[in-house]
N, C-alpha and C positions, 0 to 999 in steps of 0.2 A: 618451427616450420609454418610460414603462410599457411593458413585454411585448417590447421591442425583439427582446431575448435568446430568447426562446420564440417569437416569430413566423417567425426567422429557422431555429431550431432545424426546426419544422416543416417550414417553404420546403426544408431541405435532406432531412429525411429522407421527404416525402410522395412519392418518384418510390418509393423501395424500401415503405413502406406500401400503396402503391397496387397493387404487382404482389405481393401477400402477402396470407396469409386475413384480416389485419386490417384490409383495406378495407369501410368502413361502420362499424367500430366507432369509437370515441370514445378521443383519446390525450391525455392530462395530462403538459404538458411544464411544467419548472421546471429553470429555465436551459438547459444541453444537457442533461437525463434527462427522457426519458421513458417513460410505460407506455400499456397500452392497456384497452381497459373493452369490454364488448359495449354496454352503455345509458349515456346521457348521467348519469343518475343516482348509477349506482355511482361511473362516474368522479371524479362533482363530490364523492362522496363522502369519494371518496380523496385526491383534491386537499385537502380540509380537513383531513384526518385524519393525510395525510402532510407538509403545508404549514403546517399553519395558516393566518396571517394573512398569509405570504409568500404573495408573487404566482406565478400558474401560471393558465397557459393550460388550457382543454378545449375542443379540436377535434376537428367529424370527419374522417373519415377520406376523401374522397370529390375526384370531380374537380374544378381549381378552376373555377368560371364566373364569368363578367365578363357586366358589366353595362353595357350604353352609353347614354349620358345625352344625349340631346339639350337643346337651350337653343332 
């Protein structure tokens, strides 16, 4: 699955992001490295510029919430 590596990356480091001033900011993950960005902008920026056409995540920073779907 695309992103598997970066999703997982996240899942592990978002408990220590969240209790750190880099919550709400925007982190660009590519495989396990990542950095963090104040605006989604810069990030996506750096993601191109450090990545190119390789794959990388830009998420924010934030708690997760769920959504329940009824049928």
């Amino acid at each position: 699955m695309p992103l598997e590596t970066e999703l997982e990356t996240f899942k592990n480091i978002l408990p220590n992001l969240l209790n750190s001033p880099h919550r709400g900011k925007w982190a660009v993950i590519h495989g396990m490295d990542y950095d963090t960005w104040h605006c989604y902008e810069d990030a996506l920026q750096f993601g191109y510029r450090e990545y190119g056409l390789k794959p990388f995540l830009v998420k924010q920073i934030l708690e997760p919430t769920h959504v329940l779907v009824t049928l």
